[in-house]
mmCIF file of the protein (N, C-alpha, C, O) and its ligand, coordinates in Angstrom:
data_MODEL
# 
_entry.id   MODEL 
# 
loop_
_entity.id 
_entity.type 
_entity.pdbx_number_of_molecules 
1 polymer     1 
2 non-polymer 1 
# 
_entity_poly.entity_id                      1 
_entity_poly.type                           'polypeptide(L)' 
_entity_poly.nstd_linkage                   no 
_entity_poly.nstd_monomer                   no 
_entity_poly.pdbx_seq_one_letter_code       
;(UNK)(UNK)(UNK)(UNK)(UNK)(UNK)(UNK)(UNK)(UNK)(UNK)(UNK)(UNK)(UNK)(UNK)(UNK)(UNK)
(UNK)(UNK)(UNK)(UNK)(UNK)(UNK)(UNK)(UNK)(UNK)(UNK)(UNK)(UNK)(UNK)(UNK)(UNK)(UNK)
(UNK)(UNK)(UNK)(UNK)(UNK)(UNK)(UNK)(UNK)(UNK)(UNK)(UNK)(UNK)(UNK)(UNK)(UNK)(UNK)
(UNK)(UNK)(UNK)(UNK)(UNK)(UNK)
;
_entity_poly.pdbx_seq_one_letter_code_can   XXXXXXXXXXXXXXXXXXXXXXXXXXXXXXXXXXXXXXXXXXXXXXXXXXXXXX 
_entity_poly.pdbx_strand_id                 A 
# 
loop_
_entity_poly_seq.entity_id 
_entity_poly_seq.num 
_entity_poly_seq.mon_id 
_entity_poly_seq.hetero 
1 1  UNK n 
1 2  UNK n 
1 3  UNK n 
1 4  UNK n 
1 5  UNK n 
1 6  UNK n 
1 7  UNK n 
1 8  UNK n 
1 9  UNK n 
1 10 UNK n 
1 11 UNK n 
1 12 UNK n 
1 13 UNK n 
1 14 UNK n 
1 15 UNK n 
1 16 UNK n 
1 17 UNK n 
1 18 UNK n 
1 19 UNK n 
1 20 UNK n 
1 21 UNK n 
1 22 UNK n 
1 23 UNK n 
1 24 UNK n 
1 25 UNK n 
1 26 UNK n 
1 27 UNK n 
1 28 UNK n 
1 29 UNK n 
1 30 UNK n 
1 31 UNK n 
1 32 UNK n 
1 33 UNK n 
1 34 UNK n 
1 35 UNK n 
1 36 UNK n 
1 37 UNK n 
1 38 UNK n 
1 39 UNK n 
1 40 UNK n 
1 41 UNK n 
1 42 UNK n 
1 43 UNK n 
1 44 UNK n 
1 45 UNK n 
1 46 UNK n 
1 47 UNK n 
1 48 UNK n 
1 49 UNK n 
1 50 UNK n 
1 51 UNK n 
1 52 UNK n 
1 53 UNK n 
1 54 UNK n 
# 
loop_
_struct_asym.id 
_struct_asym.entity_id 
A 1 
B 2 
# 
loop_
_chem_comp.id 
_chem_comp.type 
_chem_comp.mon_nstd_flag 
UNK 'L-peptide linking' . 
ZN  non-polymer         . 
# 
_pdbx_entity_nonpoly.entity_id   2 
_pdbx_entity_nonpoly.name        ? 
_pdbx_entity_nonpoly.comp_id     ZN 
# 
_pdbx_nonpoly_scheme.asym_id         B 
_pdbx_nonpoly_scheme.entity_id       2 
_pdbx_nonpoly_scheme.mon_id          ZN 
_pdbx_nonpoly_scheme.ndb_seq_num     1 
_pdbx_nonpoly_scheme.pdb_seq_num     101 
_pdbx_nonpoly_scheme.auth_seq_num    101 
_pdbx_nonpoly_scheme.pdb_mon_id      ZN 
_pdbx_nonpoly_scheme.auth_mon_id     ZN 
_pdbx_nonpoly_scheme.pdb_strand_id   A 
_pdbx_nonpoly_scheme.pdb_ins_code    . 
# 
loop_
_atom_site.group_PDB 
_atom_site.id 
_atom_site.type_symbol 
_atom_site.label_atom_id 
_atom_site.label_alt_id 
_atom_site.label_comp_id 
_atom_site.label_asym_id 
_atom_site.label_entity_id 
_atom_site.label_seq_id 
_atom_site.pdbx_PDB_ins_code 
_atom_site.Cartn_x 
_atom_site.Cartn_y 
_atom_site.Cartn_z 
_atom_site.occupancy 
_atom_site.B_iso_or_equiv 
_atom_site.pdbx_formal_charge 
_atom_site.auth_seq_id 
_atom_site.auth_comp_id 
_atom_site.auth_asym_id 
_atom_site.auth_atom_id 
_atom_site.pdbx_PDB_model_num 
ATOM   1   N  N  . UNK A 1 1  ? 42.011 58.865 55.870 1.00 0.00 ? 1   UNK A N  1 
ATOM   2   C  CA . UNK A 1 1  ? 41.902 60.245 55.455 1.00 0.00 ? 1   UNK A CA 1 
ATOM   3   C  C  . UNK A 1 1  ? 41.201 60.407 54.112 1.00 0.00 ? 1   UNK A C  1 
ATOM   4   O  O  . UNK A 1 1  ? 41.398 61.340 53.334 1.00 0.00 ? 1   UNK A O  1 
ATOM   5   N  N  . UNK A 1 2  ? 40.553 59.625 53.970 1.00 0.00 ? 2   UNK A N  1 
ATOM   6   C  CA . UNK A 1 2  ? 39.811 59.884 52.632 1.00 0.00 ? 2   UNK A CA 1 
ATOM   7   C  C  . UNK A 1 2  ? 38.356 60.255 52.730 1.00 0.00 ? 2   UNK A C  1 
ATOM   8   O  O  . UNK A 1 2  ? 37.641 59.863 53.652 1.00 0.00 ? 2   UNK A O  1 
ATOM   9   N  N  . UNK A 1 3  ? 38.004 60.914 51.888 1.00 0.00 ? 3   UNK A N  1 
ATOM   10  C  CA . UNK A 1 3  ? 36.550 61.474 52.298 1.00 0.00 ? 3   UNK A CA 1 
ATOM   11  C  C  . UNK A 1 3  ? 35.454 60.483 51.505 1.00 0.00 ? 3   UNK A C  1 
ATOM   12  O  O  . UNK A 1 3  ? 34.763 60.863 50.559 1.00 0.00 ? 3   UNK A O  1 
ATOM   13  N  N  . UNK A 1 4  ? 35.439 59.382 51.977 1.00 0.00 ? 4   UNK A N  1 
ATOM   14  C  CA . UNK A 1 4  ? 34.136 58.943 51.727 1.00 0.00 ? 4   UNK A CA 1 
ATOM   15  C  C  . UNK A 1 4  ? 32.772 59.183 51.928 1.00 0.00 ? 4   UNK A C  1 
ATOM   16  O  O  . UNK A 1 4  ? 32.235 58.707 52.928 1.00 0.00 ? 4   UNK A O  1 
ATOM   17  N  N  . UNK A 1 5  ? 32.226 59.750 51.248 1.00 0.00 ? 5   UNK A N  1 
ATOM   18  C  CA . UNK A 1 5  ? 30.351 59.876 51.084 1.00 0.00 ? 5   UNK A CA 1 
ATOM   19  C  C  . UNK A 1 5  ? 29.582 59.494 49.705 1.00 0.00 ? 5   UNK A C  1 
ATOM   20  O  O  . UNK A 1 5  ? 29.912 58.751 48.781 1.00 0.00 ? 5   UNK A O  1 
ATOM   21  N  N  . UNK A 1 6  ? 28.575 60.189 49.896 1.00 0.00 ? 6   UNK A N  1 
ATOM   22  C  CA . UNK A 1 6  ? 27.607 59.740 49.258 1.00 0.00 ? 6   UNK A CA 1 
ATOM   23  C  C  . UNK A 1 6  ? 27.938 60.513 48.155 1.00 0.00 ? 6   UNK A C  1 
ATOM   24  O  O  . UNK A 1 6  ? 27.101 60.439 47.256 1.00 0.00 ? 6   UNK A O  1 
ATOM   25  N  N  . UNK A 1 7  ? 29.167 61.438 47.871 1.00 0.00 ? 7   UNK A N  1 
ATOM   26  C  CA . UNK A 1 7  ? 29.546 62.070 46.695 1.00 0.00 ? 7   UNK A CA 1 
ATOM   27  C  C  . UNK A 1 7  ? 29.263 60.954 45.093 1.00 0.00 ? 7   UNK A C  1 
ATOM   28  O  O  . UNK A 1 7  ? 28.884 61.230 43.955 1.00 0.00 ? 7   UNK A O  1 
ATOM   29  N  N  . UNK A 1 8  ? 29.637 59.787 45.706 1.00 0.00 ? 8   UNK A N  1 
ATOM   30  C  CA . UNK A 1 8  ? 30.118 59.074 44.399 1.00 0.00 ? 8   UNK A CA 1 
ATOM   31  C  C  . UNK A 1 8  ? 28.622 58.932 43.574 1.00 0.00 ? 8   UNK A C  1 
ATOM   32  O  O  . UNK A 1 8  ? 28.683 58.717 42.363 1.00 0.00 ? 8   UNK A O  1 
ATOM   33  N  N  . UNK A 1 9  ? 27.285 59.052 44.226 1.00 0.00 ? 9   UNK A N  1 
ATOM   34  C  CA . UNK A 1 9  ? 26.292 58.580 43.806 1.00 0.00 ? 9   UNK A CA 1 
ATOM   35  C  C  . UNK A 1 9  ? 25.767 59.917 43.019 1.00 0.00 ? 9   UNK A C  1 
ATOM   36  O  O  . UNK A 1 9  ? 25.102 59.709 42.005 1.00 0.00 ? 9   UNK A O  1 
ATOM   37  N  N  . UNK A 1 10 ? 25.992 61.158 43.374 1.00 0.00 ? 10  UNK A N  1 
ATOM   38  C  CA . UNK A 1 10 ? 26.091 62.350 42.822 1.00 0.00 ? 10  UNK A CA 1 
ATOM   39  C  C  . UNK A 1 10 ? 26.231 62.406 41.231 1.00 0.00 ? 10  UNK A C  1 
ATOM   40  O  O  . UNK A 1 10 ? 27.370 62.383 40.766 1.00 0.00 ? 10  UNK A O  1 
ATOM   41  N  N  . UNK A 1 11 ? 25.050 62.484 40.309 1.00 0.00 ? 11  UNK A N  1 
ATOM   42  C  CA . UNK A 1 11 ? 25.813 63.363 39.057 1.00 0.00 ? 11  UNK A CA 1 
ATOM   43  C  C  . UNK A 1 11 ? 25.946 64.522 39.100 1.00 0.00 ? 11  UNK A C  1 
ATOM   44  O  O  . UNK A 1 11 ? 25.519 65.567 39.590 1.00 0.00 ? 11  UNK A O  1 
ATOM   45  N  N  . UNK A 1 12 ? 27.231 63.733 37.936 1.00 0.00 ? 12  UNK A N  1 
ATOM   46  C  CA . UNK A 1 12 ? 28.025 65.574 38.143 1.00 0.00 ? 12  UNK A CA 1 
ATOM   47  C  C  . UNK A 1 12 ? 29.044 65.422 36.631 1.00 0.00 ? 12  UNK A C  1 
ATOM   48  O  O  . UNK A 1 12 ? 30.084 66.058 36.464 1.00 0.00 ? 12  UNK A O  1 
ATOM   49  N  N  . UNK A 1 13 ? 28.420 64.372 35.564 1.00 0.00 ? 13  UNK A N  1 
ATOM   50  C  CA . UNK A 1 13 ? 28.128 65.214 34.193 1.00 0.00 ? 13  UNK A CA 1 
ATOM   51  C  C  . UNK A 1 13 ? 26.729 65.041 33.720 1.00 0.00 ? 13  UNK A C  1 
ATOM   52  O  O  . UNK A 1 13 ? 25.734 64.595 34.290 1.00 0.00 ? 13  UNK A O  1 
ATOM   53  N  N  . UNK A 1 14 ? 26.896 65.453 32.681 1.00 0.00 ? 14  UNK A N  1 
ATOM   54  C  CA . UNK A 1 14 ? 25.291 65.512 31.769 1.00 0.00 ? 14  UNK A CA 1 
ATOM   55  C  C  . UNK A 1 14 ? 25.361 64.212 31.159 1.00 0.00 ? 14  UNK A C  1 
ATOM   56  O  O  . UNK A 1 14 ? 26.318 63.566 30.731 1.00 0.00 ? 14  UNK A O  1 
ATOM   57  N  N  . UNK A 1 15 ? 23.784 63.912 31.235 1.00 0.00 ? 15  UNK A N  1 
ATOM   58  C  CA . UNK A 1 15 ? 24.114 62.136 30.319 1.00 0.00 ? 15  UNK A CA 1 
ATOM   59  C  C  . UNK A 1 15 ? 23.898 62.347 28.792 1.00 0.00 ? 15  UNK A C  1 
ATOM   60  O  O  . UNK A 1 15 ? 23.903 61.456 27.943 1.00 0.00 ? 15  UNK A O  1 
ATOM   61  N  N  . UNK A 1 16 ? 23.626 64.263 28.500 1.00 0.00 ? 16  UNK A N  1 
ATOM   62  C  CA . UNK A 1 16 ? 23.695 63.928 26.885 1.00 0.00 ? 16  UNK A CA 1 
ATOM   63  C  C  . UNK A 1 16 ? 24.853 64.002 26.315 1.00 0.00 ? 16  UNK A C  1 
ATOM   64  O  O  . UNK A 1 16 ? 25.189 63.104 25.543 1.00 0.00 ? 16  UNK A O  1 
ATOM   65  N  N  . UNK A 1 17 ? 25.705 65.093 26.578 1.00 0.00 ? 17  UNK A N  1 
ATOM   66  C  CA . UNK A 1 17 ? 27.006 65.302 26.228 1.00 0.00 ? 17  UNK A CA 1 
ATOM   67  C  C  . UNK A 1 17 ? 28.000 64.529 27.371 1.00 0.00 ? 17  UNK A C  1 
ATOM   68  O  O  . UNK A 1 17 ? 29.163 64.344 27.012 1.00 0.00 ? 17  UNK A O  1 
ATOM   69  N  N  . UNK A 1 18 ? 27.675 64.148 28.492 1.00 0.00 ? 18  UNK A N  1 
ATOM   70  C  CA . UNK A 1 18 ? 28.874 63.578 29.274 1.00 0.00 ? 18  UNK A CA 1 
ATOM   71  C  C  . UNK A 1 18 ? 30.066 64.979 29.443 1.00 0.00 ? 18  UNK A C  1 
ATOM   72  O  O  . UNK A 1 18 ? 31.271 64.855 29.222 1.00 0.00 ? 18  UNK A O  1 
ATOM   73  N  N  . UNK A 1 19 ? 29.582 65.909 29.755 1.00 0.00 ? 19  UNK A N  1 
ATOM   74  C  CA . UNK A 1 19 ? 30.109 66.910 30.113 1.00 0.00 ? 19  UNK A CA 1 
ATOM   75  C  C  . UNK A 1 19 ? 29.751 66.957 31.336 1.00 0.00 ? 19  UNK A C  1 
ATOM   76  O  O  . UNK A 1 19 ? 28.682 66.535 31.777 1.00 0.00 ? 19  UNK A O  1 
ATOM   77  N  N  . UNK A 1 20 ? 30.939 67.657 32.171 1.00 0.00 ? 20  UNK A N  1 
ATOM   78  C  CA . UNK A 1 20 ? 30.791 68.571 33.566 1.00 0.00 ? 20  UNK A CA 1 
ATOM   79  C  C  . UNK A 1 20 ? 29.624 68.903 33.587 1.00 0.00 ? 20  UNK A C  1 
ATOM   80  O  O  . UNK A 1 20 ? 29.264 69.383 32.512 1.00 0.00 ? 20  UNK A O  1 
ATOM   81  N  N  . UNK A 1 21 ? 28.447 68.834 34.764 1.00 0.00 ? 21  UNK A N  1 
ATOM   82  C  CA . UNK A 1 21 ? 27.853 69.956 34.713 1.00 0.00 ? 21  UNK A CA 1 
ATOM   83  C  C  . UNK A 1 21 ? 28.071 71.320 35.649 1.00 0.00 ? 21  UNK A C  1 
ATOM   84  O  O  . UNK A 1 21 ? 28.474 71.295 36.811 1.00 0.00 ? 21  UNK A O  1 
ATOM   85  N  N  . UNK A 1 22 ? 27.857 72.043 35.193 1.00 0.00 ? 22  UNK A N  1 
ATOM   86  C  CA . UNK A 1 22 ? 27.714 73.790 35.295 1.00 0.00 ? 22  UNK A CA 1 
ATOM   87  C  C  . UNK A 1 22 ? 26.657 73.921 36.699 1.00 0.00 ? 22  UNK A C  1 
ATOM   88  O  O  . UNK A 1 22 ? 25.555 73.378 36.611 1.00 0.00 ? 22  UNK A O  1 
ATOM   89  N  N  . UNK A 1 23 ? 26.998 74.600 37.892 1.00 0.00 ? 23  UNK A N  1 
ATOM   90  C  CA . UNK A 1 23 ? 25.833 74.534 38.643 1.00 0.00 ? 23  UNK A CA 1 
ATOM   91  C  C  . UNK A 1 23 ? 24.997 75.788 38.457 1.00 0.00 ? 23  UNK A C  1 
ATOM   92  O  O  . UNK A 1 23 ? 23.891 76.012 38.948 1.00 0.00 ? 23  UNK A O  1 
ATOM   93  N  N  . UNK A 1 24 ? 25.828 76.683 37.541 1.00 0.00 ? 24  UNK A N  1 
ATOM   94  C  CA . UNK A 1 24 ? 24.866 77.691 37.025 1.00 0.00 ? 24  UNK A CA 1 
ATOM   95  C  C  . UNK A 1 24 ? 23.461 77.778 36.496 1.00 0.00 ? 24  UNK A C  1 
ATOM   96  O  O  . UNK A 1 24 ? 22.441 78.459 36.602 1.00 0.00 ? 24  UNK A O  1 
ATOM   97  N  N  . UNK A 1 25 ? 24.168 76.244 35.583 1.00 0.00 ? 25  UNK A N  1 
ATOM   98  C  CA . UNK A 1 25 ? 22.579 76.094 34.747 1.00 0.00 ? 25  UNK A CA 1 
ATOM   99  C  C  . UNK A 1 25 ? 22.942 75.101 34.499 1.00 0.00 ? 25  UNK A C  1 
ATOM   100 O  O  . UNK A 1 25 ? 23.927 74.695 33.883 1.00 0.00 ? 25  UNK A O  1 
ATOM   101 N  N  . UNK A 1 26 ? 21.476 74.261 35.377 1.00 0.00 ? 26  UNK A N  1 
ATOM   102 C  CA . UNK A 1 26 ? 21.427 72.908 34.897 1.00 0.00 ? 26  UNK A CA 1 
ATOM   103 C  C  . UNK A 1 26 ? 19.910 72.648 34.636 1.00 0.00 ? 26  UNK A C  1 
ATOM   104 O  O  . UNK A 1 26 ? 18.916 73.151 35.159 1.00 0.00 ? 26  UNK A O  1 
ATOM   105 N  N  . UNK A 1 27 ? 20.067 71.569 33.523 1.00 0.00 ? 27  UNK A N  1 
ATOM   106 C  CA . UNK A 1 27 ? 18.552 71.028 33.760 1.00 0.00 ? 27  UNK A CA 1 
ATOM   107 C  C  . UNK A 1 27 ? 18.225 70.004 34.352 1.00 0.00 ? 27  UNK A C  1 
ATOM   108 O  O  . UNK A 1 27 ? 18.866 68.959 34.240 1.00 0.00 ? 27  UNK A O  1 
ATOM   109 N  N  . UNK A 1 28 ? 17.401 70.100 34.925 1.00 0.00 ? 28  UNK A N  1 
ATOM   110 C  CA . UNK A 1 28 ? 16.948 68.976 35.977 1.00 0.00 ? 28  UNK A CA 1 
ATOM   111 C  C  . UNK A 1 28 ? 15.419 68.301 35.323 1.00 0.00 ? 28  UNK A C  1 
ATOM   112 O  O  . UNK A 1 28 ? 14.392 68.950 35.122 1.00 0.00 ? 28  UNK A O  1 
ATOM   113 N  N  . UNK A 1 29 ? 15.615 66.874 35.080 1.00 0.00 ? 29  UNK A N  1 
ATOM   114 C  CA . UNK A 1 29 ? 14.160 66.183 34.228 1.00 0.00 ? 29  UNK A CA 1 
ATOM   115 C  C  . UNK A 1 29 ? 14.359 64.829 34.319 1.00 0.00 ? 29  UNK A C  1 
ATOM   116 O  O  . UNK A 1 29 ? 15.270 64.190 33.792 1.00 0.00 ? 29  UNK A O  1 
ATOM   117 N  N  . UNK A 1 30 ? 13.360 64.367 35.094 1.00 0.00 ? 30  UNK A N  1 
ATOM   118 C  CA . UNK A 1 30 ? 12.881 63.208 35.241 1.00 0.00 ? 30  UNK A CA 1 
ATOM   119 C  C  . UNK A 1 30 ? 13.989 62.588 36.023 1.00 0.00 ? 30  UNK A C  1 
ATOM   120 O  O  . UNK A 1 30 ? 14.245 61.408 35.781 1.00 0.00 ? 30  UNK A O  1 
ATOM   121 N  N  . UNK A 1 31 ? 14.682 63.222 36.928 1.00 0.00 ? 31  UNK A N  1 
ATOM   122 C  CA . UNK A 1 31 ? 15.245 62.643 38.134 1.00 0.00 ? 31  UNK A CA 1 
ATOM   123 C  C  . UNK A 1 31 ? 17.047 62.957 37.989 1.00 0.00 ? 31  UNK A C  1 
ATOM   124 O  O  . UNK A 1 31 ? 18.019 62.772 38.721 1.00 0.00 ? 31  UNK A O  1 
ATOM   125 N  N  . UNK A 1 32 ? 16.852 63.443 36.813 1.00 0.00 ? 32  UNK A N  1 
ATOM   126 C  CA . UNK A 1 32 ? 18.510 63.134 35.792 1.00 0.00 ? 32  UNK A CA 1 
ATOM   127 C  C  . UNK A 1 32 ? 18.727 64.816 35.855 1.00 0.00 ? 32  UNK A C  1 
ATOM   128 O  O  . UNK A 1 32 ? 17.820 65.648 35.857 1.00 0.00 ? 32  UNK A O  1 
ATOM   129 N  N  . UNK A 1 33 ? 20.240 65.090 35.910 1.00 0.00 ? 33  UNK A N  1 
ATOM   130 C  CA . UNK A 1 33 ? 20.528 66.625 35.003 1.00 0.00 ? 33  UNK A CA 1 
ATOM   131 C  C  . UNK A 1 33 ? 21.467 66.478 33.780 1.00 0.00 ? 33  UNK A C  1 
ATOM   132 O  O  . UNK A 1 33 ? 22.371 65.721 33.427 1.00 0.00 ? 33  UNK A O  1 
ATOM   133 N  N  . UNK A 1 34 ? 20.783 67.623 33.279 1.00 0.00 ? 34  UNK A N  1 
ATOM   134 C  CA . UNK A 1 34 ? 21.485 67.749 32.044 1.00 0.00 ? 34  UNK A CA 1 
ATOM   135 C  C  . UNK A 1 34 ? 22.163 69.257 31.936 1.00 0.00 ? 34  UNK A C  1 
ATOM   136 O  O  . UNK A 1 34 ? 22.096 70.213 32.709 1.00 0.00 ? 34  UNK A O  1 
ATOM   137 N  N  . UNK A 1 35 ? 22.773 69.107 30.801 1.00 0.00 ? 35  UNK A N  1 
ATOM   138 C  CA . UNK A 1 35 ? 23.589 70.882 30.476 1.00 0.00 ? 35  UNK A CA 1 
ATOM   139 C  C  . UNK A 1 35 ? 22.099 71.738 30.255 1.00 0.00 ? 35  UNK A C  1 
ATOM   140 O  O  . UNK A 1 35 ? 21.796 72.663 31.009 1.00 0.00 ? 35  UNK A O  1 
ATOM   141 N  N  . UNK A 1 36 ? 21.232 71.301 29.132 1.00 0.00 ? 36  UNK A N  1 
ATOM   142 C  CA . UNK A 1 36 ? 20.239 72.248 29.229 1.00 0.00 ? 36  UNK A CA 1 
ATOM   143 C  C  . UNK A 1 36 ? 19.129 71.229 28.361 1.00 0.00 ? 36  UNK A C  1 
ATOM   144 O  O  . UNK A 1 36 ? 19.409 70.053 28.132 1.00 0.00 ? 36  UNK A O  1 
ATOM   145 N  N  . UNK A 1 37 ? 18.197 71.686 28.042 1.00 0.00 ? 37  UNK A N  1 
ATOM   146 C  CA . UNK A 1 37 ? 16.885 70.721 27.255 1.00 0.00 ? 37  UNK A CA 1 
ATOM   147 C  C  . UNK A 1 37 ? 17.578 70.000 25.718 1.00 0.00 ? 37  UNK A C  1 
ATOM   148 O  O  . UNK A 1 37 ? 17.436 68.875 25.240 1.00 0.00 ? 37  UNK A O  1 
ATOM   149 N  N  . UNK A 1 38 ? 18.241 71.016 25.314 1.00 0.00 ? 38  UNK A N  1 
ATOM   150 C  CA . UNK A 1 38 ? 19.051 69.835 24.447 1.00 0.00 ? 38  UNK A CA 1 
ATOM   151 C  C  . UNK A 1 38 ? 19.577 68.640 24.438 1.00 0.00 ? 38  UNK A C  1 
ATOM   152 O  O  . UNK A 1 38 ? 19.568 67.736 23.603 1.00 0.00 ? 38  UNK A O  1 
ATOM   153 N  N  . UNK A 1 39 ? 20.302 68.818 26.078 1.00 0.00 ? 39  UNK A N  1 
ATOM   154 C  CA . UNK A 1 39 ? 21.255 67.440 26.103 1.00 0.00 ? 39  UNK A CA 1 
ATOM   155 C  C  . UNK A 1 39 ? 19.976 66.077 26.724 1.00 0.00 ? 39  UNK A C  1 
ATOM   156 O  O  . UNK A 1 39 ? 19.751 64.905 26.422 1.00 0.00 ? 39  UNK A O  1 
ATOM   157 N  N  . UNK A 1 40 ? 19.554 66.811 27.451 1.00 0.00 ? 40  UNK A N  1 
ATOM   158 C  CA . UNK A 1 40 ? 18.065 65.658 27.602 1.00 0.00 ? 40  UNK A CA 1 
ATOM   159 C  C  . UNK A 1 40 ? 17.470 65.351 27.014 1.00 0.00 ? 40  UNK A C  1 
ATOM   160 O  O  . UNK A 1 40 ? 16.869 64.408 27.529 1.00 0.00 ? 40  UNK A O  1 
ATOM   161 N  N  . UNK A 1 41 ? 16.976 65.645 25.563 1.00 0.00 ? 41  UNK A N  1 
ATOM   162 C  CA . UNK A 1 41 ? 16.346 65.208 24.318 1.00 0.00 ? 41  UNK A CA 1 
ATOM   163 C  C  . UNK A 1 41 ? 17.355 64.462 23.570 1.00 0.00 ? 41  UNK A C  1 
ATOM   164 O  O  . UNK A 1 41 ? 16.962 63.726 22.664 1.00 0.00 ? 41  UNK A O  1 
ATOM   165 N  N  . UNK A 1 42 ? 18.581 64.552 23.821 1.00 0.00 ? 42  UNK A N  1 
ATOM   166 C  CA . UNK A 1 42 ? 19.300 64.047 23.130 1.00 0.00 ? 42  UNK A CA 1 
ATOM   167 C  C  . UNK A 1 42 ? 19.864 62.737 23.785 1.00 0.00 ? 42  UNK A C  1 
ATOM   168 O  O  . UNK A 1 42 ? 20.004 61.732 23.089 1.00 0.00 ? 42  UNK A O  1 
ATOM   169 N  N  . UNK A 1 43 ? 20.246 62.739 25.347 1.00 0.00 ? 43  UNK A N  1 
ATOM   170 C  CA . UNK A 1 43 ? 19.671 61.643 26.259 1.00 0.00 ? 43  UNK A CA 1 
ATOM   171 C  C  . UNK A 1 43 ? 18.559 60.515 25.976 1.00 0.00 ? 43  UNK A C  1 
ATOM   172 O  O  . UNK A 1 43 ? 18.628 59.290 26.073 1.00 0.00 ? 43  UNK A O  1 
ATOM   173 N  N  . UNK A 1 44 ? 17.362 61.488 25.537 1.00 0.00 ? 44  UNK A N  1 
ATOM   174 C  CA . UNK A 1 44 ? 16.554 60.346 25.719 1.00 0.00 ? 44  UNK A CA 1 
ATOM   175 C  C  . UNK A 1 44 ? 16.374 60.050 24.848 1.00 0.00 ? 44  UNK A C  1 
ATOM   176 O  O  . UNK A 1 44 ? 15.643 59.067 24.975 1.00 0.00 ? 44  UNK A O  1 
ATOM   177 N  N  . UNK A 1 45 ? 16.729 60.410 22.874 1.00 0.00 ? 45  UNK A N  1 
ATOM   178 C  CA . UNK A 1 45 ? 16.565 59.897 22.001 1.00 0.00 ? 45  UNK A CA 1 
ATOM   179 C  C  . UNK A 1 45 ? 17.913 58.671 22.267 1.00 0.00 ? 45  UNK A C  1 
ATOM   180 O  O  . UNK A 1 45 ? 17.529 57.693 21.626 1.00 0.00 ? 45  UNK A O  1 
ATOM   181 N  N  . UNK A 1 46 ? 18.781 58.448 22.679 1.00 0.00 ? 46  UNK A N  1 
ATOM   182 C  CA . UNK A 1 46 ? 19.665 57.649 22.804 1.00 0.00 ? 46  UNK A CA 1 
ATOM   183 C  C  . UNK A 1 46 ? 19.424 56.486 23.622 1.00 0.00 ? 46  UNK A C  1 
ATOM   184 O  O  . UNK A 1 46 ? 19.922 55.360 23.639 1.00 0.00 ? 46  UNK A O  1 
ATOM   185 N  N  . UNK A 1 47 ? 18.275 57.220 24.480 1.00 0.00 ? 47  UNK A N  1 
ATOM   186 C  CA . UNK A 1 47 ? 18.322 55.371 25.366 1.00 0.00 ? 47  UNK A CA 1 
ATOM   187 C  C  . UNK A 1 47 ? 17.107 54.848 24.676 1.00 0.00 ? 47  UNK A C  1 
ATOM   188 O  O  . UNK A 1 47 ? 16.625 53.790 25.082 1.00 0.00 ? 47  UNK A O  1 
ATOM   189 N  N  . UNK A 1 48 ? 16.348 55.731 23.280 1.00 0.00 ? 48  UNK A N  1 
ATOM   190 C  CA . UNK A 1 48 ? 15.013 54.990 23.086 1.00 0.00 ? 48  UNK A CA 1 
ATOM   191 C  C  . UNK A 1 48 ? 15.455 54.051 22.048 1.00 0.00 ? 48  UNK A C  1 
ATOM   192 O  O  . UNK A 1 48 ? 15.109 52.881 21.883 1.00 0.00 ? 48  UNK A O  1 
ATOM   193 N  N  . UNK A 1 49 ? 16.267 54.758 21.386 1.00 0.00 ? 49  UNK A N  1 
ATOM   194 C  CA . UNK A 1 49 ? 17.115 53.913 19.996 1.00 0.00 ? 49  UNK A CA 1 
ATOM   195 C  C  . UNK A 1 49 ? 17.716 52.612 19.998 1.00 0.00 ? 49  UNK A C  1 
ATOM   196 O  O  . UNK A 1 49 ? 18.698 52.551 20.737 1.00 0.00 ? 49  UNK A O  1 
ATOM   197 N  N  . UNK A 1 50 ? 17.508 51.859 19.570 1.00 0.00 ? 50  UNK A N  1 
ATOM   198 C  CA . UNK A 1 50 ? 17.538 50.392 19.747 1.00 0.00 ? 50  UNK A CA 1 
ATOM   199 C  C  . UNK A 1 50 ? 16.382 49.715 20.645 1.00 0.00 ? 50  UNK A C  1 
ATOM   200 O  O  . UNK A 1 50 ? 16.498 48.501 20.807 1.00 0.00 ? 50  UNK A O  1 
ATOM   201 N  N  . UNK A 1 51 ? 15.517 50.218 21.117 1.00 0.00 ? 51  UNK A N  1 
ATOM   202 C  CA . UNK A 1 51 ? 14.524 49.870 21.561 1.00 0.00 ? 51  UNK A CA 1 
ATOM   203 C  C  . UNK A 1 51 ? 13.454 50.090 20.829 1.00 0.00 ? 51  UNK A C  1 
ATOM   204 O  O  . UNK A 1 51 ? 13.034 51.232 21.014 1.00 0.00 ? 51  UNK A O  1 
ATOM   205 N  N  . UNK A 1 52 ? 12.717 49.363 19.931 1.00 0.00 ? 52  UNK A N  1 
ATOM   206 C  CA . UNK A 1 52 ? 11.636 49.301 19.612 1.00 0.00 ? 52  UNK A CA 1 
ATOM   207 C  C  . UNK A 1 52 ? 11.862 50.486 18.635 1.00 0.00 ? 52  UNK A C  1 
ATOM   208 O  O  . UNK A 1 52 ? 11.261 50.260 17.585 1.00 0.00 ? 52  UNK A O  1 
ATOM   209 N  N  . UNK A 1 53 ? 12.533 51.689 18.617 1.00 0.00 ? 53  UNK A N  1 
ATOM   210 C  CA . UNK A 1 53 ? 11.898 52.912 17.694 1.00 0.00 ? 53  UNK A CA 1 
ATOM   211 C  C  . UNK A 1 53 ? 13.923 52.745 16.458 1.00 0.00 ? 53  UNK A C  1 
ATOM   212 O  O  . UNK A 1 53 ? 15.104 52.679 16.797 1.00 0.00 ? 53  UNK A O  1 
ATOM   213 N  N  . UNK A 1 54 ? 13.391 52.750 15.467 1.00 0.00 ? 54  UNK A N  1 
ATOM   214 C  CA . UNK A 1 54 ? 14.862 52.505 14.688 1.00 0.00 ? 54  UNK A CA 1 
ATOM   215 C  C  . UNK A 1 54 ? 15.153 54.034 14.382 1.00 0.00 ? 54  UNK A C  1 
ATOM   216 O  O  . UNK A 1 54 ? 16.182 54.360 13.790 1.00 0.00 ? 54  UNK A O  1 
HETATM 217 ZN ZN . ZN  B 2 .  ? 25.110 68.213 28.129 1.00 0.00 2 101 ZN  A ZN 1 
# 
């Protein structure tokens, strides 16, 4: 009785804040969602950091 699907592969927070996302408003960029263009700039300054840019 358990509902196994493809739910688990689903995001369903934001990778800048790691918040819920809202299906009201989401941003959708470069394959990923976020809460809005903030949390994706802020996403991607985080995965560039320690890589090459200090
Ligand atoms: Zn967010």
């Amino acid at each position: 009785m358990t509902a196994e699907t493809a739910a688990e592969e689903k995001q369903t927070n934001c990778l800048g804040c790691n918040k819920p996302l809202k299906k009201i408003k989401i941003y959708y960029r470069d394959g990923k969602y976020y809460c809005d263009k903030k949390c994706w700039k802020k996403a991607k300054t985080a995965s560039a950091s320690g890589e090459g840019k200090k």
